[in-house]
VEXMAR-869864 format. One line per field, with one value per atom (N, C-alpha, C): residue in one letter; atom name; x negated, y, z negated. Coordinates in steps of 0.1 Angstrom, whole numbers, plus 5000, padded with zeros to 4 digits. Example, Ala and Ser with C-alpha at 12.3 -4.5 7.8 and 13.67 -1.06 7.14 Angstrom:
<tidos>
rest [A	A	A	S	S	S]
atom [N	CA	C	N	CA	C]
X [4868	4877	4868	4872	4863	4871]
Y [4943	4955	4967	4978	4989	5000]
Z [4922	4922	4922	4929	4929	4921]
</tidos>
This chain:
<tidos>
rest [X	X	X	X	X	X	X	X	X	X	X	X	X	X	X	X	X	X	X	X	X	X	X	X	X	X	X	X	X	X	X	X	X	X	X	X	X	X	X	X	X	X	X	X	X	X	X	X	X	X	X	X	X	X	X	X	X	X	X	X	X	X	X	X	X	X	X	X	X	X	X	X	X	X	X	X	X	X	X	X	X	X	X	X	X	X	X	X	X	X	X	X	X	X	X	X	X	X	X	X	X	X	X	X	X	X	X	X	X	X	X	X	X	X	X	X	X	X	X	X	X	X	X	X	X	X	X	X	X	X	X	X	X	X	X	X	X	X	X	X	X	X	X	X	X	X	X	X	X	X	X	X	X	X	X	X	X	X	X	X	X	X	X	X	X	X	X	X	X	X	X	X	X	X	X	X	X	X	X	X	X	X	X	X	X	X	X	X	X	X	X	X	X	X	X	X	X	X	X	X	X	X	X	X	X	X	X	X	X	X	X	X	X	X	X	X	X	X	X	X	X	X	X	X	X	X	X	X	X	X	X	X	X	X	X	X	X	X	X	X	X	X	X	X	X	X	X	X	X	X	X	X	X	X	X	X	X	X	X	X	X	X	X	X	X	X	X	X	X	X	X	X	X	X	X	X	X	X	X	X	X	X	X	X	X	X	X	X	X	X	X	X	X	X	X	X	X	X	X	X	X	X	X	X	X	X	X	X	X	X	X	X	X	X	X	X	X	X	X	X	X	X	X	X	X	X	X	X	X	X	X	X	X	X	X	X	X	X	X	X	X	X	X	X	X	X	X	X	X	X	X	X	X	X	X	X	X	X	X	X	X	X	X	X	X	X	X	X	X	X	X	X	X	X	X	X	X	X	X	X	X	X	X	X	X	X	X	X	X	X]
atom [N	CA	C	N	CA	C	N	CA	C	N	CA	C	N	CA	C	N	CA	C	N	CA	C	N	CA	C	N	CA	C	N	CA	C	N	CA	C	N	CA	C	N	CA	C	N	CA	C	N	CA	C	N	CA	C	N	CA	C	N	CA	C	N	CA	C	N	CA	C	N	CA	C	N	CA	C	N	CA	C	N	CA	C	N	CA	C	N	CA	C	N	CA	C	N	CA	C	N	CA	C	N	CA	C	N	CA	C	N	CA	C	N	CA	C	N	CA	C	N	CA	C	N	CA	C	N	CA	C	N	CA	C	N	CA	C	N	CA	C	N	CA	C	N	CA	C	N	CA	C	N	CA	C	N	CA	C	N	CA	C	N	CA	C	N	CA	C	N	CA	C	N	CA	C	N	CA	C	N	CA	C	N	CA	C	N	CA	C	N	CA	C	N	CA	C	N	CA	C	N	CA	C	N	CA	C	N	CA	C	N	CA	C	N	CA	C	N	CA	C	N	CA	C	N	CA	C	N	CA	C	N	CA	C	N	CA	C	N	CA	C	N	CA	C	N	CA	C	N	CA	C	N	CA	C	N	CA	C	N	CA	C	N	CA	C	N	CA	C	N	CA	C	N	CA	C	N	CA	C	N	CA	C	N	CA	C	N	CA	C	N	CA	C	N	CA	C	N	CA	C	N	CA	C	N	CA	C	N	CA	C	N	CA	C	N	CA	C	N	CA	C	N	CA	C	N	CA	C	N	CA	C	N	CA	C	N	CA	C	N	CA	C	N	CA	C	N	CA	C	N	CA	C	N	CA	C	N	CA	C	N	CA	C	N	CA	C	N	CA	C	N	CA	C	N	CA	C	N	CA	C	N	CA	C	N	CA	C	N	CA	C	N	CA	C	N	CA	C	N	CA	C	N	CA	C	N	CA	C	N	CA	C	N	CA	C	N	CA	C	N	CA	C	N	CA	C	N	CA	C	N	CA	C	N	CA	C	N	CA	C	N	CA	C	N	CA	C	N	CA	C	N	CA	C]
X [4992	5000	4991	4993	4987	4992	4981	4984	4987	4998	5004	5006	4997	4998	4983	4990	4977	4980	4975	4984	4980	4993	4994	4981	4970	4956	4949	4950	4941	4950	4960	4967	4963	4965	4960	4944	4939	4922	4922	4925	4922	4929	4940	4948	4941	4932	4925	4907	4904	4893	4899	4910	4916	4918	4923	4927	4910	4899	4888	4883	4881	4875	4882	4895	4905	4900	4897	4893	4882	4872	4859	4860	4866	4864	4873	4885	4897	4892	4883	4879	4865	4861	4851	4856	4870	4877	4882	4888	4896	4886	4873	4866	4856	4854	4855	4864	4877	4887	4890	4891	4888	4875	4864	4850	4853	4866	4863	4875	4884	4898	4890	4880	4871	4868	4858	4850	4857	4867	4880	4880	4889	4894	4881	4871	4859	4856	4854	4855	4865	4877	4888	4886	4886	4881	4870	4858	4846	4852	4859	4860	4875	4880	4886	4884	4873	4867	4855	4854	4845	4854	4871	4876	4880	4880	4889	4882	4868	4864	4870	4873	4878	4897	4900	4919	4918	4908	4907	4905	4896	4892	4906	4912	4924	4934	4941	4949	4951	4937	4933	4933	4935	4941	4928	4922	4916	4919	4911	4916	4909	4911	4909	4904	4896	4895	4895	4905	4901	4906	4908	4912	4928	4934	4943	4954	4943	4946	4942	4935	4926	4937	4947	4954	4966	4965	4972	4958	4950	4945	4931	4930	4923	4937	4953	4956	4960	4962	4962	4950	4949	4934	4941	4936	4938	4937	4946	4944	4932	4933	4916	4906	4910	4900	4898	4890	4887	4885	4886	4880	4878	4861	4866	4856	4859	4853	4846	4831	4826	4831	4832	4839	4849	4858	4867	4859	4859	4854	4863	4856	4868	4859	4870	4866	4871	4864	4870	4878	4883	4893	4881	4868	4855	4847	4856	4848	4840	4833	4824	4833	4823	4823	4815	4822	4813	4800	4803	4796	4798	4796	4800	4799	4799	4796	4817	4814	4826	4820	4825	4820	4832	4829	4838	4836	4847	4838	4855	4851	4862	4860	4855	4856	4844	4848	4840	4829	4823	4814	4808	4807	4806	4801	4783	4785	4790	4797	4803	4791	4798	4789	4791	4777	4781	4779	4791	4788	4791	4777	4773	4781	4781	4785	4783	4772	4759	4767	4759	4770	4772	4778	4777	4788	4773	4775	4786	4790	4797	4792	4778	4776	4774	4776	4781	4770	4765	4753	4753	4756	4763	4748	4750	4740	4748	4738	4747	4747	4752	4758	4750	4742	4733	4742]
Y [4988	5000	5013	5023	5032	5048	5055	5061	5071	5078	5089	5106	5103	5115	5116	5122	5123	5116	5115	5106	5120	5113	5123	5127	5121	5123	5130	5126	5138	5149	5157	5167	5172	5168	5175	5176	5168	5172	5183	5183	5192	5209	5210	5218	5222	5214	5222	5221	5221	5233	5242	5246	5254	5272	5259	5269	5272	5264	5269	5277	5273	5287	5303	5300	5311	5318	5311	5318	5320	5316	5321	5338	5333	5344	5357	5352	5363	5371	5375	5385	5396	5389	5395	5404	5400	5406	5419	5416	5424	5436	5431	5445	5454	5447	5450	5459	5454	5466	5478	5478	5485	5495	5491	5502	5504	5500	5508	5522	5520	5527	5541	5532	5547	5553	5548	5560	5566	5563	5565	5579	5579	5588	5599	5594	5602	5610	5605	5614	5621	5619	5628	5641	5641	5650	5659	5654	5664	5671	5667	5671	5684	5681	5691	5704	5698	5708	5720	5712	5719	5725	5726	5729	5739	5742	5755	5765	5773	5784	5787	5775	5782	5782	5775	5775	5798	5798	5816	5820	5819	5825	5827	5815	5817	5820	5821	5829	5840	5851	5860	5860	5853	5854	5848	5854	5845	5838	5827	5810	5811	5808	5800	5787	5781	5767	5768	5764	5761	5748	5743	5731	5730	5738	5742	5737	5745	5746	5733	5725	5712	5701	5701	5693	5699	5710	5720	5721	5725	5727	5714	5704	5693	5684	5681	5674	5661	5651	5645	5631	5635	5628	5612	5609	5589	5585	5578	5575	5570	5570	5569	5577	5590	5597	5609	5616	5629	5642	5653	5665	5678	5678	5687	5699	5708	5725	5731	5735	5742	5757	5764	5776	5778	5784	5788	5788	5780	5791	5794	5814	5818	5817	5818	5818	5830	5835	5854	5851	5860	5859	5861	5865	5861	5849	5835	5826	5823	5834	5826	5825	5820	5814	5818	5819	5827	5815	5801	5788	5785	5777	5765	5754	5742	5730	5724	5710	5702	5691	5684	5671	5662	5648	5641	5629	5621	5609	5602	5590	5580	5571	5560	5552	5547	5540	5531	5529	5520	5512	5523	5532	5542	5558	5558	5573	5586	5595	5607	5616	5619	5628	5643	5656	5666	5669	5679	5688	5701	5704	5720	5726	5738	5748	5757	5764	5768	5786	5792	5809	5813	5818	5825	5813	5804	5795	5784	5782	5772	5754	5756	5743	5733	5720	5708	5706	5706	5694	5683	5675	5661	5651	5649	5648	5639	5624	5618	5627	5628	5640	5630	5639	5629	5624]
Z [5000	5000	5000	5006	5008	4998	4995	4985	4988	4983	4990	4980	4972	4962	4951	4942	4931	4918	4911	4898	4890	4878	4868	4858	4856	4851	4862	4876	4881	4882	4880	4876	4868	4853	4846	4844	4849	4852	4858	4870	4879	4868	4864	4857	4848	4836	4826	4835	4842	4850	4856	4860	4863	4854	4839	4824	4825	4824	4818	4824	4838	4845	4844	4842	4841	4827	4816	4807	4801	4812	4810	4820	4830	4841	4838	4830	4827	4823	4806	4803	4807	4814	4821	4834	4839	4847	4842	4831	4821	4820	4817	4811	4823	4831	4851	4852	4849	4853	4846	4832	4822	4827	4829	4830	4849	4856	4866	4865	4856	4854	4847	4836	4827	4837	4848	4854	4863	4863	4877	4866	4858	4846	4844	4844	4839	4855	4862	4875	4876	4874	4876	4866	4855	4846	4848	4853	4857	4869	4880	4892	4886	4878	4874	4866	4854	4848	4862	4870	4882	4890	4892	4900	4891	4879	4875	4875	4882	4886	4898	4907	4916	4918	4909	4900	4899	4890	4885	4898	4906	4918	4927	4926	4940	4930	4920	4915	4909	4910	4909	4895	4885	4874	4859	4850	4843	4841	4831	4830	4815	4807	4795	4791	4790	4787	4768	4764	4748	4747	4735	4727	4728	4732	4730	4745	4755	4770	4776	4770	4781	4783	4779	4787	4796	4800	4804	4818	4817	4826	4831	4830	4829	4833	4826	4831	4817	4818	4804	4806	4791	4783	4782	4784	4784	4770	4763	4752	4745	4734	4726	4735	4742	4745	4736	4735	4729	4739	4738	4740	4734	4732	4722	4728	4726	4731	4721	4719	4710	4709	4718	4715	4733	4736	4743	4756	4769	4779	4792	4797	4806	4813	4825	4843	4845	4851	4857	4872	4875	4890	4901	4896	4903	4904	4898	4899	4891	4884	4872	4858	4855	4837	4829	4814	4802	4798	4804	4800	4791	4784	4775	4773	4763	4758	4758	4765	4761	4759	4747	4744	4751	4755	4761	4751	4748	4742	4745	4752	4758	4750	4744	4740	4726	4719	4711	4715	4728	4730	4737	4741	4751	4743	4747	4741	4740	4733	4739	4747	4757	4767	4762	4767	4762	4776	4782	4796	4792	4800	4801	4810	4809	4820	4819	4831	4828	4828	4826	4822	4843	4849	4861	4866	4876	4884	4877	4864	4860	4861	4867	4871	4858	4866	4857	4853	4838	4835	4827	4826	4816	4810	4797	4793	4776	4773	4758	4746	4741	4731	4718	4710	4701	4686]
</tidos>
């Protein structure tokens, strides 16, 4: 008689290498996706804090960055994230900035970053926050 299937032992053989590689491989996925969602979030944030000299520029209007304003004008902070502002900084309706320190710090495992912004030019300088 000729065999026309699998038997119920090679099933579940085959089924728990299936579970094991699944859960060797699952959390390593997990945290792959997690550190690509951070830097997703973390680029979105620099690319904003660099876009509000010219937010003041095209609305002729000053801009404010405080503690107060950063999710107002940054957008919203991802949970378990922080931002915190050493003192206020403005953007003139000319594009520059007074400069300033914003500490970023995303996560537990992850050091908080400090980004400069240099007085004039507003340029970005990011650097681990000690």
């Amino acid at each position: 008689m000729a065999s026309r299937g699998f038997t119920l032992i090679e099933l579940v053989v085959a089924m728990a290498i299936v579970l094991l590689l699944a859960g060797i491989a699952g959390p390593a996925a997990w945290r792959t996706l997690s550190s690509f969602r951070q830097h997703g979030e973390h680029g979105r944030l620099m690319a904003r804090l660099g876009e509000l000299r010219f937010q003041a520029f095209r609305s002729g209007q000053p801009l404010i960055l405080s503690s107060e304003t950063v999710v107002q004008h940054l957008g919203p902070i991802p949970d378990g994230w922080s931002v915190q502002l050493a003192q206020p900084i403005a953007f003139d309706f000319l594009g520059r900035c007074s400069g300033g320190t914003v500490l970023l710090a995303t996560s537990a495992d992850v050091p908080a970053q400090r980004i400069r912004l240099t007085p004039g030019t507003c340029t970005l300088e990011v650097d681990a926050a000690p």
